[in-house]
C-alpha positions as CSV (number, residue, x, y, z in Angstrom):
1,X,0.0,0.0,0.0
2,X,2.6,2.6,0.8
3,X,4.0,1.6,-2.4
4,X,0.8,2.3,-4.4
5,X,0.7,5.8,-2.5
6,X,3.8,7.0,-3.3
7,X,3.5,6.0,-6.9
8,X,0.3,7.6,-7.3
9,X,1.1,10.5,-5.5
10,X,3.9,11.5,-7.8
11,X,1.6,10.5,-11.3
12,X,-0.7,12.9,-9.5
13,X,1.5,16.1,-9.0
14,X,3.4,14.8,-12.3
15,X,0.3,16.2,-14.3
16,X,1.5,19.1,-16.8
17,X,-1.4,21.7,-15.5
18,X,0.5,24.9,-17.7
19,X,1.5,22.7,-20.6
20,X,-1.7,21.2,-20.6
21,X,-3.5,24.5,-20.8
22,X,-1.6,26.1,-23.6
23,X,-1.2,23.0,-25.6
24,X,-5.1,22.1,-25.6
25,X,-6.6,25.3,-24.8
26,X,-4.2,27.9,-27.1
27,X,-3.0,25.2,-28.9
28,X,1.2,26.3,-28.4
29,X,3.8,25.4,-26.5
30,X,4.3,26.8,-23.2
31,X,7.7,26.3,-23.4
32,X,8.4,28.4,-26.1
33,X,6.3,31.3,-24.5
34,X,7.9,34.1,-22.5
35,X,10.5,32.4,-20.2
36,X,9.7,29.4,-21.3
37,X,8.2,28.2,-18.1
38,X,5.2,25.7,-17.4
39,X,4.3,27.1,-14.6
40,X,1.4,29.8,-13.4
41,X,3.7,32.7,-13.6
42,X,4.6,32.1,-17.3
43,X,0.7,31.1,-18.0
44,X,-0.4,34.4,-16.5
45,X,2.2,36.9,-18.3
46,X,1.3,34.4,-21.7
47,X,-2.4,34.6,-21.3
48,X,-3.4,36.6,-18.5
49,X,-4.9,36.7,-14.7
50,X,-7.6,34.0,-15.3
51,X,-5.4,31.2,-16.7
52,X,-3.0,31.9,-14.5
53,X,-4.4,31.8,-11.6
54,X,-6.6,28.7,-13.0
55,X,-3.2,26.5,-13.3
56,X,-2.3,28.4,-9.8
57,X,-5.2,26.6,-8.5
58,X,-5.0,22.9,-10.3
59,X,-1.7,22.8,-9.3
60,X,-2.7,23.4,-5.6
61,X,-5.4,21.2,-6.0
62,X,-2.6,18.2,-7.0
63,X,-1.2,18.3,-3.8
64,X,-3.9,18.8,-2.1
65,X,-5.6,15.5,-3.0
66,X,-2.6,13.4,-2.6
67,X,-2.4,14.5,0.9
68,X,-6.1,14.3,1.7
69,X,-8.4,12.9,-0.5
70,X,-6.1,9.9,-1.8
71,X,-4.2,9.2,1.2
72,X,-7.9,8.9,3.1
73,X,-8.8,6.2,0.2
74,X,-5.9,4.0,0.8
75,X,-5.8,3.9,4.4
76,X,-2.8,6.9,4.9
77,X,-2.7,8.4,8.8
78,X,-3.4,12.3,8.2
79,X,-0.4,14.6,9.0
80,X,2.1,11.4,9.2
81,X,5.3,10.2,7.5
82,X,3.3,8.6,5.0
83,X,1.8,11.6,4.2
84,X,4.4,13.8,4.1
85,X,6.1,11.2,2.1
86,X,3.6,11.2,-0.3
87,X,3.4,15.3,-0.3
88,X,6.5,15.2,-1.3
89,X,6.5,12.8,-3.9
90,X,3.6,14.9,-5.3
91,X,5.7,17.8,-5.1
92,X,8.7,16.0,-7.1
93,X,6.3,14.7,-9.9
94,X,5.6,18.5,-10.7
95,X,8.6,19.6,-10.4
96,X,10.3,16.3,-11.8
97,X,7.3,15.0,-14.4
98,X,7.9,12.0,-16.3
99,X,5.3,13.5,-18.9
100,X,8.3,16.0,-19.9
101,X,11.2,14.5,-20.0
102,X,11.8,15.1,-16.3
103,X,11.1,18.7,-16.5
104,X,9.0,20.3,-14.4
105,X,7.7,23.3,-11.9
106,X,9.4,24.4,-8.7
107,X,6.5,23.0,-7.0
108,X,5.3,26.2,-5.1
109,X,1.8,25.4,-5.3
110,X,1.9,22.2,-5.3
111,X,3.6,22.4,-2.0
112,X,0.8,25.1,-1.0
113,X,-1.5,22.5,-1.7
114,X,-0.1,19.5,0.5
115,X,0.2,21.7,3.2
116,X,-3.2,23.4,3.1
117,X,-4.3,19.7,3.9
118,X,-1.9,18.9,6.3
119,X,-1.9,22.7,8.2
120,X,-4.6,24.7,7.0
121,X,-4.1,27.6,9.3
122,X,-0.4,28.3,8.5
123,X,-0.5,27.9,5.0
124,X,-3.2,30.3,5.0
125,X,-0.9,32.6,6.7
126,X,1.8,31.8,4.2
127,X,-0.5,32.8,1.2
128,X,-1.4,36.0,2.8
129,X,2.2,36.3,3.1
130,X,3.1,35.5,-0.2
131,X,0.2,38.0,-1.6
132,X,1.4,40.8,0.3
133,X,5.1,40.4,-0.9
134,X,3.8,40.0,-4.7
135,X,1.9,42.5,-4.6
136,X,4.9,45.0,-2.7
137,X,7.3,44.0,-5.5
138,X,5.3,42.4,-8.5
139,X,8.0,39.2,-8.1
140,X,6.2,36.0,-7.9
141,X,9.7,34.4,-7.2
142,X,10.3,37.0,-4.2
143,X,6.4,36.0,-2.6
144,X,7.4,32.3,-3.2
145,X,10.8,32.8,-1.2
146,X,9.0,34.8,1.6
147,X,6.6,32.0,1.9
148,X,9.3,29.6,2.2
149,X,10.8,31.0,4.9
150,X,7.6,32.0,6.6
151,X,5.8,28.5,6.5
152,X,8.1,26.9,9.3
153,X,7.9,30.1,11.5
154,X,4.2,30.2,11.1
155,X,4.0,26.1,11.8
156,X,5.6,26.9,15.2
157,X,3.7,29.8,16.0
158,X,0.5,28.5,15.2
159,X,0.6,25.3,17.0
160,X,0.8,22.8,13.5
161,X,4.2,22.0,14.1
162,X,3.8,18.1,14.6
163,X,7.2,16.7,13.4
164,X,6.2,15.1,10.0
165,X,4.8,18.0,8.9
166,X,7.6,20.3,10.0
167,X,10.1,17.7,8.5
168,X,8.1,18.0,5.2
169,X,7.8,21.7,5.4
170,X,11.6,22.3,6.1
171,X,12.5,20.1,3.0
172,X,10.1,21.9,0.5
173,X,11.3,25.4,1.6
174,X,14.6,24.8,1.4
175,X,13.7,22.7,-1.9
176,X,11.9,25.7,-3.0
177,X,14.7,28.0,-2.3
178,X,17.1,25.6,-4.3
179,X,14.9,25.9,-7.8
180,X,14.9,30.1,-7.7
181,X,18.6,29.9,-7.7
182,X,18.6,31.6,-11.0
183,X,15.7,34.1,-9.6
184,X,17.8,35.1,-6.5
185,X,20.7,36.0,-8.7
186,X,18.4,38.0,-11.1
187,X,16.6,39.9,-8.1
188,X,20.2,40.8,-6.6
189,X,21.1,41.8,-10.1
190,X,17.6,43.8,-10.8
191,X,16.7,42.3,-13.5
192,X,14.1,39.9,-12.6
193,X,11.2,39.9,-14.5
194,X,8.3,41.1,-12.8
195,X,4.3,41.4,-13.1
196,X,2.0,44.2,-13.8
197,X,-1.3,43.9,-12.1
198,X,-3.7,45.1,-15.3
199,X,-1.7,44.7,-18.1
200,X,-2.8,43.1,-21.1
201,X,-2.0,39.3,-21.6
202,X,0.4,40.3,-24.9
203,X,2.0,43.2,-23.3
204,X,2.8,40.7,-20.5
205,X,3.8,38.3,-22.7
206,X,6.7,40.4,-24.1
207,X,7.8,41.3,-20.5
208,X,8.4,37.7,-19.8
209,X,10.3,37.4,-23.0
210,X,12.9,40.2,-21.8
211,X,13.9,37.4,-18.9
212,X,17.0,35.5,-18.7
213,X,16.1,32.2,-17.4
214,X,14.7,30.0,-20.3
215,X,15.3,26.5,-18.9
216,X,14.0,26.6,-15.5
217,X,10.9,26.0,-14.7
218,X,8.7,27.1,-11.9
């Protein structure tokens, strides 16, 4: 059974959500859009709020049932090692698909996702802090760093800190931290792309073209 869970959990967050959208619903290739990333960010500058926030939200919604809704169906303790196993397989099948060649997200809301399930009250917190940084500096990658570093602190503070999923939170911050490599460097450099709340889908697009970083992907 474990077996079975870990395998579907990382089919599950392995699912394309951006490259699925702009394949089947645009009909291109995501990758060859903007920065060339499958992720949300890329889908909104490409297409706009809606879509992006629409893949924002599948790609939550991965994690999210591999840590609740398919872990309850085969039997999987809620907020254990299993679990947080499994989050995090589902979190390496997004970021790691087998669907692309083993290229992938950087798993923030996929992450998001698992932990919504697994400690509802400080990823809430998390998002808000994420939404406030974004919206402070138009970076997606700066919101998605904050939240990294918040999570754990907000874990401890708000009573969620039970060791699997402070183990599993850790790994996925410091994991998350790990993909934006390239967007720390750019932010410390100023040139990292950034988002204009209201701006038109192709004017966005073109923004996202101007970025350095073609072969990560968030």
């Amino acid at each position: 059974m474990t077996a079975i869970y870990l395998v579907l959990a990382y089919l599950l967050g392995a699912i394309p959500t951006g490259y699925l959208f702009a394949r089947f619903v645009r009909g291109v290739d995501i990758r060859t859009i903007g920065s060339g990333n499958i992720g949300a960010t890329n889908v909104l500058r490409a297409f706009g709020w809606r879509p992006g926030l629409a893949v924002m939200a599948v790609d939550m919604a991965k994690g999210a049932l591999v840590a609740g809704p398919l872990a309850a169906w085969l039997g999987v303790a809620p907020g254990g090692w299993l679990a947080a196993a499994g989050g995090l397989a589902a979190v390496l099948g997004h970021d790691y698909t087998v669907f692309l060649a083993m290229r992938g997200g950087k798993g923030v809301a996929t992450s998001a996702g698992v932990l919504l399930v697994l400690a509802p009250r400080s990823t809430l917190a998390t998002l808000a802090l994420f939404a406030v940084v974004v919206r402070a500096t138009r970076m997606v990658s700066a919101g998605s760093l904050a939240g990294a570093l918040g999570l754990p602190l907000f874990l401890w503070l708000l009573g969620e800190r039970q060791a699997p999923v402070l183990c599993l939170a850790l790994l996925l911050a410091a994991f998350v931290w790990l993909k934006h490599i390239p967007n720390i460097r750019r932010i410390l450099a100023g040139t990292e792309g950034k988002i204009s709340f209201g701006r038109r889908p192709d004017e966005a697009a073109g923004a996202a073209g101007r970025e350095e970083d073609t072969g990560e992907r968030r």
